[in-house]
N, C-alpha and C positions, 0 to 999 in steps of 0.2 A: 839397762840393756846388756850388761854386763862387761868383758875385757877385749877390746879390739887389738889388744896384741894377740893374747892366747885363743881367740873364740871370735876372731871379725864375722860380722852380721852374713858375709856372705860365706861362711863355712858351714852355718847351723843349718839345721831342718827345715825352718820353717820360710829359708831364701828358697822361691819357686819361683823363678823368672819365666819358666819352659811353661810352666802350669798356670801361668797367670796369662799369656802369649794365647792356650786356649781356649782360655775365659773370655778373652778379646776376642778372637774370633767366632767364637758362637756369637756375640753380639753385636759383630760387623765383618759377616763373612768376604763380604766385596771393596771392605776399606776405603767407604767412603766418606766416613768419618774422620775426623782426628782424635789423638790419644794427646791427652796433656797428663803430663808426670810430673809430682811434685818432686821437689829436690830430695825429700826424705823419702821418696819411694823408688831413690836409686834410676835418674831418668837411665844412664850411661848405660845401667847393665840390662836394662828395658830396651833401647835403642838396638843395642848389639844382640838381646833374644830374636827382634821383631823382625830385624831384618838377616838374619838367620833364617826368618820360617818364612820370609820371602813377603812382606812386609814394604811398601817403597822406605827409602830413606827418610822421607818429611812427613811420614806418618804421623812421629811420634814428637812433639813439642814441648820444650820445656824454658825455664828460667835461665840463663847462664850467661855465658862472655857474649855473646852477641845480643841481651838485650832481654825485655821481660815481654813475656808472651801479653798480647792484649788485648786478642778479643780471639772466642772461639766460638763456633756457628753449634744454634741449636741443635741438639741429640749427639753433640760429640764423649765422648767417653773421656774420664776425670779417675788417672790413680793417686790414689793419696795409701800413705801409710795409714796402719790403724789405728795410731793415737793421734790423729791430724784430724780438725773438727770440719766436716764439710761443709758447714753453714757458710765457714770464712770463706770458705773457696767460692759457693755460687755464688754469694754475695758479690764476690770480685767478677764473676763473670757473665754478672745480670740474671739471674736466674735459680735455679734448687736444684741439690743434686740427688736422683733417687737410686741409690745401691742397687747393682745388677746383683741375682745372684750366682751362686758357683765361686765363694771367693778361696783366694789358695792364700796360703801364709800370711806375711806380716799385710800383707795392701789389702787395701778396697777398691773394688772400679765402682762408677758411678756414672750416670749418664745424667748432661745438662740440661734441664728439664725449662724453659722458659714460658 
């Protein structure tokens, strides 16, 4: 992945947080959905795009200090990084995830399909 000092992941080209934000909303204009973010797909800087574009705050859900996400309702939207296998992820969340497209840089969104 290369040098996080000289070259951190969110310096490069291919970090599009803004561009990934309207991939999400073409596929849930009215946000009625939820967005679950893997840890490797930078929940933090996803949270602070989403709700920049006017996005509520509990939109977007993730793993972290307050606890592991554990159940999310069918057709919600699933970003994982692209070397993150999505099997494991429906598996975890009852279900298969089928790749939206329009993807931008390093992620993939996917929608939970049960």
């Amino acid at each position: 992945d290369g040098d996080d000092y000289f070259a951190p992941y969110f310096m490069r080209q291919e970090f599009l947080p803004a561009e990934t934000v309207e991939v999400i909303r073409q596929q849930d204009p009215a946000g009625q959905y939820k967005l679950y973010c893997s840890f490797r797909a930078d929940p933090w800087s996803m949270l602070f795009q989403l709700v920049l574009s006017g996005f509520p705050g509990d939109y977007c859900v993730f793993d972290g200090p307050r606890g592991q996400v554990m159940d999310l309702p069918d057709g919600a939207l699933i970003l994982l990084r692209d070397d993150e296998p999505p099997e494991k992820t429906g598996v975890r969340f009852g279900g298969k995830l089928a790749e939206v497209p329009g993807q931008t840089g390093r992620n993939k969104l996917y929608r939970l399909i049960r």
